[in-house]
C-alpha positions in Angstrom: 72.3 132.5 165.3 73.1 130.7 162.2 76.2 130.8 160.7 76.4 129.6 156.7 79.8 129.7 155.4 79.7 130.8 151.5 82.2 129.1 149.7 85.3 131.1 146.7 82.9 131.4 143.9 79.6 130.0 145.3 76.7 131.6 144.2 74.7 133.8 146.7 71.5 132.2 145.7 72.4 129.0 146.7 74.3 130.0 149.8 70.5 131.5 150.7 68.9 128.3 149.4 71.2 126.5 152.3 70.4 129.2 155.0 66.6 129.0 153.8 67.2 125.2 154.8 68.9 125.4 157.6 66.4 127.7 159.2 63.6 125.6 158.9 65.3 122.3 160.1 66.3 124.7 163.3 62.7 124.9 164.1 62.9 128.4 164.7 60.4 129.3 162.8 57.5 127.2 164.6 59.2 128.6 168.0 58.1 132.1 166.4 54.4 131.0 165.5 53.8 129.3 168.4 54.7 132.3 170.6 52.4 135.2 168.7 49.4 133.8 170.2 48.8 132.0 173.4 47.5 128.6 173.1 45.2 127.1 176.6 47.2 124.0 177.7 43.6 122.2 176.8 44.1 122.7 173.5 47.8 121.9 173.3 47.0 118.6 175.2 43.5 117.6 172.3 46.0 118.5 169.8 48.7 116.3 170.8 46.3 113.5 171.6 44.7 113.6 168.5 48.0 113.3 166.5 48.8 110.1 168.8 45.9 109.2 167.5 46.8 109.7 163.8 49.9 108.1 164.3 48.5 105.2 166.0 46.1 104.1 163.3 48.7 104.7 160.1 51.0 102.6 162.2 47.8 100.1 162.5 47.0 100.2 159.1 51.1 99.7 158.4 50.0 95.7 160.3 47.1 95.1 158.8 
């Protein structure tokens, strides 16, 4: 659960702008996608491969 203290005087919009924020850092909101639909472990593993990939050749183009 997350907690977001609002300040004497703060403004509710930014207090929501903070917990807006907060939420997404937390990840929770990819926990929530990722669990309305079931995704093979085939998939998961081409998907994570494919982003080592990506990874791999911006950090070899980073040399070059």
């Amino acid at each position: 659960m997350l907690i977001i203290p609002v300040k004497e005087g703060e403004n509710i919009d930014r207090a929501l702008k903070r917990y807006k924020r907060k939420f997404v850092k937390t990840t929770i909101k990819n926990q929530l996608q990722e669990r309305k639909q079931f995704t093979k472990p085939s998939v998961a593993r081409r998907a994570q491969v494919q982003k080592a990939q990506y990874i791999q050749s911006l950090k070899d183009a980073e040399e070059v």
